[in-house]
C-alpha positions as MATLAB code, in Angstrom:
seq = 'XXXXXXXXXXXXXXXXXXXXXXXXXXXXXXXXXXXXXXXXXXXXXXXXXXXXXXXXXXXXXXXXXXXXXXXXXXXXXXXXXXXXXXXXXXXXXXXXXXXXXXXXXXXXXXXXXXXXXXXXXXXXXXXXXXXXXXXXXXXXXXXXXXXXXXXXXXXXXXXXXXXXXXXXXXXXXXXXXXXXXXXXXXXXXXXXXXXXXXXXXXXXXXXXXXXXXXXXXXXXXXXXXXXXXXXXXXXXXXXXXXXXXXXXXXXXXXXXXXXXXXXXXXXXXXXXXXXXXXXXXXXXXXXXXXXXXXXXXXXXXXXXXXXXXXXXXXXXXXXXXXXXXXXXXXXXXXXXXXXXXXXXXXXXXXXXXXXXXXXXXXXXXXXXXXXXXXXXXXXXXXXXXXXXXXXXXXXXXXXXXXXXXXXXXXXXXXXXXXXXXXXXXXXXXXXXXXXXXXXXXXXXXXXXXXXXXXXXXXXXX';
ca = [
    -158.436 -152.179  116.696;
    -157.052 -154.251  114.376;
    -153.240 -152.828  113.041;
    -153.685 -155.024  110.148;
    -156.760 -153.439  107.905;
    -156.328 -152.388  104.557;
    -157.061 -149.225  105.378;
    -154.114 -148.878  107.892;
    -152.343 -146.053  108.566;
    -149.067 -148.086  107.513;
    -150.668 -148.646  104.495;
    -152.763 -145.682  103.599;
    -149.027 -143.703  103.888;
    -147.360 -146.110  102.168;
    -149.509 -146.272   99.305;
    -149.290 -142.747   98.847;
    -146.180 -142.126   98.599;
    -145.508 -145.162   96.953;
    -147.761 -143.663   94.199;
    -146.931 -140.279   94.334;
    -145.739 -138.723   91.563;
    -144.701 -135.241   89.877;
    -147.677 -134.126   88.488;
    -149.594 -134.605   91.921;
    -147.839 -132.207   93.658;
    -148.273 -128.848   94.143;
    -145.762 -126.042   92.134;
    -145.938 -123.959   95.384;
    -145.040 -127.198   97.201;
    -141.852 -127.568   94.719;
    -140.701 -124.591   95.192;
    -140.610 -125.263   98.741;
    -139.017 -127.863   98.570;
    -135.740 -126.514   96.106;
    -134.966 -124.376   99.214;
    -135.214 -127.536  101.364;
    -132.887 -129.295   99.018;
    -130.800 -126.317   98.665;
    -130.259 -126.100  102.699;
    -129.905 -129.572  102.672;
    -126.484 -129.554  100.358;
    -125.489 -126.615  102.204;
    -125.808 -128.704  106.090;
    -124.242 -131.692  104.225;
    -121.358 -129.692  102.771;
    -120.777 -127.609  106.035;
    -120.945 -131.405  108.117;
    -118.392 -133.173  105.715;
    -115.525 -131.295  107.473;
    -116.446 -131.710  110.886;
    -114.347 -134.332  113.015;
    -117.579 -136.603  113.606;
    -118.426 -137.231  110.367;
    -115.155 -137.839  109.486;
    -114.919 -140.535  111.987;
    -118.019 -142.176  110.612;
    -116.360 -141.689  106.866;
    -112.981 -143.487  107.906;
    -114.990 -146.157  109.426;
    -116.804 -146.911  106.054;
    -113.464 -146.575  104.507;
    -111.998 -149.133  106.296;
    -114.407 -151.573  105.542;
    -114.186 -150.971  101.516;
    -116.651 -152.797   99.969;
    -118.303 -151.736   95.972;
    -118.167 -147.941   95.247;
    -121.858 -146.787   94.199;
    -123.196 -143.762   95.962;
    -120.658 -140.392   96.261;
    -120.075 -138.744   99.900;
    -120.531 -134.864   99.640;
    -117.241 -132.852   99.646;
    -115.046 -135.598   99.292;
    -113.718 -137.268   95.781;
    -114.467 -140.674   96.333;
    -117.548 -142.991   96.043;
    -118.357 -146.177   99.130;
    -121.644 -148.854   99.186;
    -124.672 -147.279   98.855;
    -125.287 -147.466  102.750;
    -122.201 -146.492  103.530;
    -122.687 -143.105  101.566;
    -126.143 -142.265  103.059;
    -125.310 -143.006  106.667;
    -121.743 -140.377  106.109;
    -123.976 -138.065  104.337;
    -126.745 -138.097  106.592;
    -124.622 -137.829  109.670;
    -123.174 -134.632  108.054;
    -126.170 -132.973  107.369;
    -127.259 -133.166  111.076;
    -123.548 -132.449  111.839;
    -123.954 -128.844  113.006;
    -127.987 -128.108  113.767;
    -128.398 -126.540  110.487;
    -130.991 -128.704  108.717;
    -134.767 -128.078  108.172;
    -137.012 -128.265  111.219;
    -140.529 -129.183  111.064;
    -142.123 -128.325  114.116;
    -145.052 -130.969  115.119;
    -142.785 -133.801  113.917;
    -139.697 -132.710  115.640;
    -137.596 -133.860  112.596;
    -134.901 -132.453  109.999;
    -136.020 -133.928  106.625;
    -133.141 -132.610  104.315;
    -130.463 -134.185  105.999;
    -131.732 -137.496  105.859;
    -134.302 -137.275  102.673;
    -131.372 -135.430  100.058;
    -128.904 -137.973  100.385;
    -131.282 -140.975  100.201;
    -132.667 -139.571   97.089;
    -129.200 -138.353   95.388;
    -127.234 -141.307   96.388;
    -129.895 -144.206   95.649;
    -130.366 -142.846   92.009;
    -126.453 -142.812   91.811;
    -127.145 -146.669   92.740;
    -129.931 -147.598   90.501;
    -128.329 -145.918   87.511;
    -129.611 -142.406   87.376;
    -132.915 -140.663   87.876;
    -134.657 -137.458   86.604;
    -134.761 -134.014   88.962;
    -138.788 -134.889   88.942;
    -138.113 -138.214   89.699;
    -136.051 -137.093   92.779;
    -138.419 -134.079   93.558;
    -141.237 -136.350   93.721;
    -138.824 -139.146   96.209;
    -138.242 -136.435   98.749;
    -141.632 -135.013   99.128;
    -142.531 -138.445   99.806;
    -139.745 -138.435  101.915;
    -140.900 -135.509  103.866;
    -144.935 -136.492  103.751;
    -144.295 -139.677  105.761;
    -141.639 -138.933  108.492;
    -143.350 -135.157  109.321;
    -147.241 -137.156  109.210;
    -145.769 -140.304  111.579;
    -143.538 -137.692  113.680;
    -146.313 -134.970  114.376;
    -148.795 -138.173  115.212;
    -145.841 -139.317  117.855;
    -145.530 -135.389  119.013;
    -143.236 -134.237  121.977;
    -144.139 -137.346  123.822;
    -141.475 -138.953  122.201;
    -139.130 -136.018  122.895;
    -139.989 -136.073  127.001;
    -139.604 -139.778  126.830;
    -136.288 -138.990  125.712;
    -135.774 -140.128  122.212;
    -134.390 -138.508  119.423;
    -136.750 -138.105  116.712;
    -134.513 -137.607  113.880;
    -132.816 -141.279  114.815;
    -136.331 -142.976  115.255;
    -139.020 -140.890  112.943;
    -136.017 -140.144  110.450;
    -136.145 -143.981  109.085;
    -139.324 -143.611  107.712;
    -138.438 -140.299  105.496;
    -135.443 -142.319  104.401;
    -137.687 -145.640  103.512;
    -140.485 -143.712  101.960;
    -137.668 -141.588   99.724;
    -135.995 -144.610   98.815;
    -138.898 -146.334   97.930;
    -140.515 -143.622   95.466;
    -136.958 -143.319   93.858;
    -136.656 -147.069   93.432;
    -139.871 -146.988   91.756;
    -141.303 -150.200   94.231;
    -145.166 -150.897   94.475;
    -147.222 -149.896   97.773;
    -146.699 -153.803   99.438;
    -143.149 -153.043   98.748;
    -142.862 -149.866  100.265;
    -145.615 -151.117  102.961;
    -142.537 -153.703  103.994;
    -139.523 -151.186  103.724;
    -141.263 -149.254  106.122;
    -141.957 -151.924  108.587;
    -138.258 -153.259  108.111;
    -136.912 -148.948  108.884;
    -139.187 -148.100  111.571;
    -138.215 -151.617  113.126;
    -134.948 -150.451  113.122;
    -135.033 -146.581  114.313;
    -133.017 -145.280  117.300;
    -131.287 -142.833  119.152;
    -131.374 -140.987  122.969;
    -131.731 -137.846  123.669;
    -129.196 -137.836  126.475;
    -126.477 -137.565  123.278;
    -126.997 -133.730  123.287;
    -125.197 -133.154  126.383;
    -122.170 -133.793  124.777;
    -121.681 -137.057  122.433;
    -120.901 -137.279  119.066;
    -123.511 -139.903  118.820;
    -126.095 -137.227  118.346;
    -125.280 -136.786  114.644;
    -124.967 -140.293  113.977;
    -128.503 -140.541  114.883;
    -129.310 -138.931  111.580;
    -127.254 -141.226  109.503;
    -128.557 -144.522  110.771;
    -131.480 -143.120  110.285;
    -131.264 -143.050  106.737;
    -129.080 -145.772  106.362;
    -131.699 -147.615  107.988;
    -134.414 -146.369  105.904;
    -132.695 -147.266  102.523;
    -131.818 -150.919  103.587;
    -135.096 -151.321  104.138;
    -135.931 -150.768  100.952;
    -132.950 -152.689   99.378;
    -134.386 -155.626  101.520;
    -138.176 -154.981  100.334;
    -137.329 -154.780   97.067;
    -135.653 -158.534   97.478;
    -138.892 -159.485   98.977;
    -137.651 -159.254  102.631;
    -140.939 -158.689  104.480;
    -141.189 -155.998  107.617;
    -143.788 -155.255  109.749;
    -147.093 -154.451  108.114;
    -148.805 -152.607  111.119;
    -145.448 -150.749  112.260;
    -147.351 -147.406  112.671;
    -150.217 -148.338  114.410;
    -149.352 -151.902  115.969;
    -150.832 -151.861  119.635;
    -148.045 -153.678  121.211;
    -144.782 -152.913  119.863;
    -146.038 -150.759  116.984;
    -143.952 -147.236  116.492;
    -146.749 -144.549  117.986;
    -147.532 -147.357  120.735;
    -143.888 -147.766  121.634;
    -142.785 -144.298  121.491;
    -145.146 -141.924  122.351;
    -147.826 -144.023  124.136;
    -150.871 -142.717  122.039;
    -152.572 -143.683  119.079;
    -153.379 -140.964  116.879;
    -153.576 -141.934  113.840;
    -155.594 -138.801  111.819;
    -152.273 -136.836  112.212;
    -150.953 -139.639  109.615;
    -153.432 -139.691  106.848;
    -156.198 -136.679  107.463;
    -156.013 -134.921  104.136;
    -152.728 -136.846  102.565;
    -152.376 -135.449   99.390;
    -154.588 -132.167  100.284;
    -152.438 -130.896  102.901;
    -148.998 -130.455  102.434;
    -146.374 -131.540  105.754;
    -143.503 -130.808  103.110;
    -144.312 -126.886  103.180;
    -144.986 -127.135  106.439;
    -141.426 -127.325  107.354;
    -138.954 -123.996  108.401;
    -135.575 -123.070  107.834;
    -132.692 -122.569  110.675;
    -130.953 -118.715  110.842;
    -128.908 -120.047  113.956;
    -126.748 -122.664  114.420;
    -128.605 -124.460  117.181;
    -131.544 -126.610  118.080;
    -134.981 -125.173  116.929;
    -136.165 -125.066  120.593;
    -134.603 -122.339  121.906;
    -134.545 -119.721  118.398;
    -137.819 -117.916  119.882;
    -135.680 -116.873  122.889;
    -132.863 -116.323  120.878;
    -134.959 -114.037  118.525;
    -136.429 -112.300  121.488;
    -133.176 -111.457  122.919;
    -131.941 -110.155  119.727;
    -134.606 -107.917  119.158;
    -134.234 -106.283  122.735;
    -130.196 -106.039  122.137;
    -130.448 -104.084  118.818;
    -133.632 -101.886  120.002;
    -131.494 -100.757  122.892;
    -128.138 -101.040  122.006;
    -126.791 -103.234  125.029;
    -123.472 -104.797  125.536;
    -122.630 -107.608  127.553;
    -121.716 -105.467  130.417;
    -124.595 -103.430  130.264;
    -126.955 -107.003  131.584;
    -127.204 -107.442  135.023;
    -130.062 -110.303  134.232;
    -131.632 -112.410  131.353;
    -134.798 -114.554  131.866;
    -136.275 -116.730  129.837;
    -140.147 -118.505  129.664;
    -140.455 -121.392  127.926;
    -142.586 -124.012  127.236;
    -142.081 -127.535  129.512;
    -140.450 -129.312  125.950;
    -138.212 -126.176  125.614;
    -136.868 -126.328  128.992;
    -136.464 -130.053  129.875;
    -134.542 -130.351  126.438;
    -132.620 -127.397  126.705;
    -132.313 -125.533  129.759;
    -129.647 -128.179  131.724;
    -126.494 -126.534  133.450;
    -123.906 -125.229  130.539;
    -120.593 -126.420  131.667;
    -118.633 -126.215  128.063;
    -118.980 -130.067  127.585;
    -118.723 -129.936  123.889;
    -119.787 -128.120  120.337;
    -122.639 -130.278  120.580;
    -123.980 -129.368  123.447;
    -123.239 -125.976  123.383;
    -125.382 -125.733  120.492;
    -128.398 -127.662  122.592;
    -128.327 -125.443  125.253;
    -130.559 -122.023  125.504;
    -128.165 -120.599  128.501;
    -125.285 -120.579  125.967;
    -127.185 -119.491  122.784;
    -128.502 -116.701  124.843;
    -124.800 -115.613  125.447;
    -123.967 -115.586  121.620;
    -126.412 -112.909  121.483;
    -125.678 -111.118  124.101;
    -122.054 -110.991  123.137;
    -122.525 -111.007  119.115;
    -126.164 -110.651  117.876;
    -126.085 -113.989  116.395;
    -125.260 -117.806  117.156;
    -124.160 -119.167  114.073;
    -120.754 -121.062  112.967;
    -118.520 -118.871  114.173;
    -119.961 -119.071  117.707;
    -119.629 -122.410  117.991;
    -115.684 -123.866  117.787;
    -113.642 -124.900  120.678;
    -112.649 -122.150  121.751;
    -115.517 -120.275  121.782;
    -117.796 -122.795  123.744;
    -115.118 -122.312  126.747;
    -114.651 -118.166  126.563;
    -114.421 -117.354  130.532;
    -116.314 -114.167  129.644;
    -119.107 -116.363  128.160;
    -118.919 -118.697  131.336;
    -119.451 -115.948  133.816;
    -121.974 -114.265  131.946;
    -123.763 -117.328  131.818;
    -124.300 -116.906  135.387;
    -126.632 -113.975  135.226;
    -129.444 -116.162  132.874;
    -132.639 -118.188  134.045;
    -134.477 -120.071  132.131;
    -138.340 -121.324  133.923;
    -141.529 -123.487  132.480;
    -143.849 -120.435  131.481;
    -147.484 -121.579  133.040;
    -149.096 -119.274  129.779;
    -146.644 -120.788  127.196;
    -147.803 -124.268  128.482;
    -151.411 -123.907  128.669;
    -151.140 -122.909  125.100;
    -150.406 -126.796  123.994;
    -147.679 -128.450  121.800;
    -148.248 -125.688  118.451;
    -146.432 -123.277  120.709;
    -143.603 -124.880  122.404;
    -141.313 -122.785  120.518;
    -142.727 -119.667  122.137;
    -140.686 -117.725  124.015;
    -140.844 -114.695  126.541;
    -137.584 -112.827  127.509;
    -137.055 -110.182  130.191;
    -133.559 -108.628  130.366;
    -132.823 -106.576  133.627;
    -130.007 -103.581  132.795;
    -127.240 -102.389  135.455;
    -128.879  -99.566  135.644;
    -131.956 -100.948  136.706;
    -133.932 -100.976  133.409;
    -136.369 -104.164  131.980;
    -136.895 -104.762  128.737;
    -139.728 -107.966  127.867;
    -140.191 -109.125  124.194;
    -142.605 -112.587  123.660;
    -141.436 -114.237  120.061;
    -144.651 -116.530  119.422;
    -142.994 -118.120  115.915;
    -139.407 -117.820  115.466;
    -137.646 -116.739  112.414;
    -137.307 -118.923  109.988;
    -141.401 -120.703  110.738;
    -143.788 -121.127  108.536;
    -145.620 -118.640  110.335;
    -142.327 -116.126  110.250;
    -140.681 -117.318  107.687;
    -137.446 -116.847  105.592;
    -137.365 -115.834  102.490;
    -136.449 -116.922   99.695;
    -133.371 -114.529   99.470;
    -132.503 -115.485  103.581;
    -132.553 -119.166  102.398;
    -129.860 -118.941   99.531;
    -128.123 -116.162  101.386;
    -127.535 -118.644  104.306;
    -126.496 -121.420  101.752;
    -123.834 -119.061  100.430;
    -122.532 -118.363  103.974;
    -121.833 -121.950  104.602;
    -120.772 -123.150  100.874;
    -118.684 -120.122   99.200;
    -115.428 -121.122  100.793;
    -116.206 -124.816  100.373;
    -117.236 -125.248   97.091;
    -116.171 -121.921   95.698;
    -118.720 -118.748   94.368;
    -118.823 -119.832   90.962;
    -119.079 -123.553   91.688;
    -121.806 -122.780   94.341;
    -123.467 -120.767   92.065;
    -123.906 -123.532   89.600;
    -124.851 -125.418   92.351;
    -127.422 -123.295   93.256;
    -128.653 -122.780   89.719;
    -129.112 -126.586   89.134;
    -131.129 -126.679   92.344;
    -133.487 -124.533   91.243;
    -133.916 -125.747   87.771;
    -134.279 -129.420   89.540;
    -137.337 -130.004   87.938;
    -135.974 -129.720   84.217;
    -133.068 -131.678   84.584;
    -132.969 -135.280   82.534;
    -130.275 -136.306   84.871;
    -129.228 -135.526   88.738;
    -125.621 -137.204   88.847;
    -123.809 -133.932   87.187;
    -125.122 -132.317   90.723;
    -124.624 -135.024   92.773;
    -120.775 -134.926   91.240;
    -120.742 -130.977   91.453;
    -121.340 -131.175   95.440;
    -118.582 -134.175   95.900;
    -115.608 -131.876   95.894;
    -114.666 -132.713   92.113;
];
């Protein structure tokens, strides 16, 4: 086939959300999309403090440069890159953000600061203006992810570092107002430049940077398009060297552009309850559910198994041996222990301390983890499935299967779950009545003339 045709999958995407506007989209599709943004300030905020991001902040502060785009919690302002690849690194900081399943990717940590800080950089933009810039944000990376699959994942690359580009591109692009040969060359010039290896979860910082070159790379793109700086016109569907060729190995293009503009990828995408990567929440949920129905404690489990599917395990079931936050939060053996020991894996379960409790060590011992042969023959749209048996000292099983974890569009938070999490993570950061405002401008997005007095709300001023 020929990657070049003008009905490309590169350019059938980029067209659309090159054109996309507003009044195209749909209000249940907004709404959706307020909690995504809302989540997304709350991972950025929550990020900002960690020592990671910090580094990456100092770094950029080192090398000065023009002050145009603000980085979240802190009262200063850096380049334009600079502030997207901090801010973006903080919102994947602590396995918080937005999860869309198919595509393996975290939109709102890379999509909210591309949109906030770029209209900082062009001057200002509307809340429609930067509604309408993330949900084309969100339409390209979760179509060009899902199309790529967990092929990518077992070949051991991060989506969020090589899918997350394109969300950035496509976001900066809509909120730069560039036409679809524009766009069609910002995403060739981002997806050119995606990386990041999956090995980073076992204990490197370099996991979370993933995210912010990600969206750095996605908004020089688009500074370079809009220059005329040309990138590859084919990059999705390219048969040598192309991004689905290269990555996953398959060419599957109707995952990109069947029923763009009908079907909705933004609303397709679920909120986090635990502090950890999506893979293993099923189990975690499943656990849960058997802990509270029978009251057990720690000491009352002589055995924990869990099934999972062959994505779940060879991503997250590798020996736990306390190498870092990081991968504590990547691995099912520990997350199981959180709720074994506390009913929940959230911040608090994941600090230095905590990720090297002896107690939580031992108990570690008495958990399996195993490819489930029924999970598996069920295909990719349930690798998030779970089945957990838990054996008692007193010689008691308990089973629970969780087919879509908490949080899915299929089991999904609520409205009230979303903003309650936000307030767990922002109150003592930003203050209640300062997070409330927050909150309130969030939701009111769409009404807003201007997004800079929310952009400077959520910089620590």
């Amino acid at each position: 086939m020929s990657g070049k045709a003008t009905n490309s999958a590169s350019r059938l995407i980029s067209d659309f959300t090159s054109n996309l506007t507003y009044d195209r989209i749909p209000a249940r599709v907004v709404d959706h999309l307020k909690l995504s943004i809302l989540d997304g300030i709350a991972c950025c905020l929550v990020g900002a403090g960690l020592p990671w991001t910090k580094k990456v902040a100092d770094m950029i502060a080192g090398e000065g440069g023009v002050p145009a785009a603000t980085v979240f919690g802190a009262k200063r302002s850096v380049p334009l890159t600079g502030a997207v690849l901090i801010n973006a690194t903080a919102g994947h900081a602590f396995e918080l953000d937005d999860i869309h399943r198919d595509a393996i990717l975290h939109p709102n940590s890379i999509a909210v600061p591309a949109a906030l800080n770029t209209a900082e950089y062009i001057g200002g933009a509307t809340g429609k203006d930067v509604i309408q810039a993330i949900v084309a944000g969100y339409e390209a990376g979760n179509r060009i992810g899902s199309a790529a699959g967990t092929d990518l994942l077992l070949r051991g690359f991060h989506p969020q570092g090589v899918i997350g580009p394109f969300v950035a591109a496509a976001t900066a692009s809509n909120i730069m107002k560039l036409d679809a040969e524009q766009t069609l060359n910002a995403m060739g010039i981002a997806g050119s430049l995606g990386a990041g290896l999956m090995a980073a979860q076992e204990g490197a910082m370099v996991k979370r940077l993933h995210s912010g070159n990600a969206a750095e790379a996605g908004v020089r793109g688009a500074l370079l398009a809009s220059n005329g700086f040309t990138g590859i016109s084919d990059v999705v569907e390219a048969e040598y060297g192309g991004f689905l060729a290269a990555f996953s190995g398959k060419i599957e293009l109707g995952r990109v552009t069947d029923k763009l503009g009908e079907v909705w990828e933004t609303e397709a995408t679920g909120f986090k309850p635990h502090a950890t990567v999506t893979s293993i929440h099923a189990a975690l949920d499943a656990l849960s559910k058997i802990r509270t129905d029978n009251d057990l404690r720690p000491e009352d489990v002589s055995e924990i198994h869990a099934g999972v599917s062959r994505p779940t395990f060879v991503h997250c079931a590798w020996p736990y041996e306390a190498q870092s936050i990081t991968a504590a939060q990547m691995n099912i053996y520990y997350g199981l222990a959180m709720i074994a020991f506390y009913g929940k894996a959230f911040t608090e379960q994941f600090t230095d301390d905590a990720i090297k409790d002896p107690a939580v060590l031992k108990f570690i011992d008495k958990i399996t983890a195993r490819v489930d042969p029924e999970i598996e023959e069920k295909g990719p749209a349930f690798r998030h499935m779970a089945k957990v048996s838990v054996t008692t000292t007193d010689g008691r099983t308990f089973e629970e299967t969780v087919i879509n974890r908490k949080g899915s569009p299929d089991n999904p938070l609520t409205g009230d779950e979303v903003e309650a999490k936000y307030f767990a993570l922002v109150s003592n950061l930003l203050g209640d009545e300062k997070a409330k405002q927050v909150r309130d401008m969030v939701f009111k997005l769409d009404q807003a003339d201007e997004v800079e007095t929310l952009t400077y709300a959520i910089s620590g001023h």
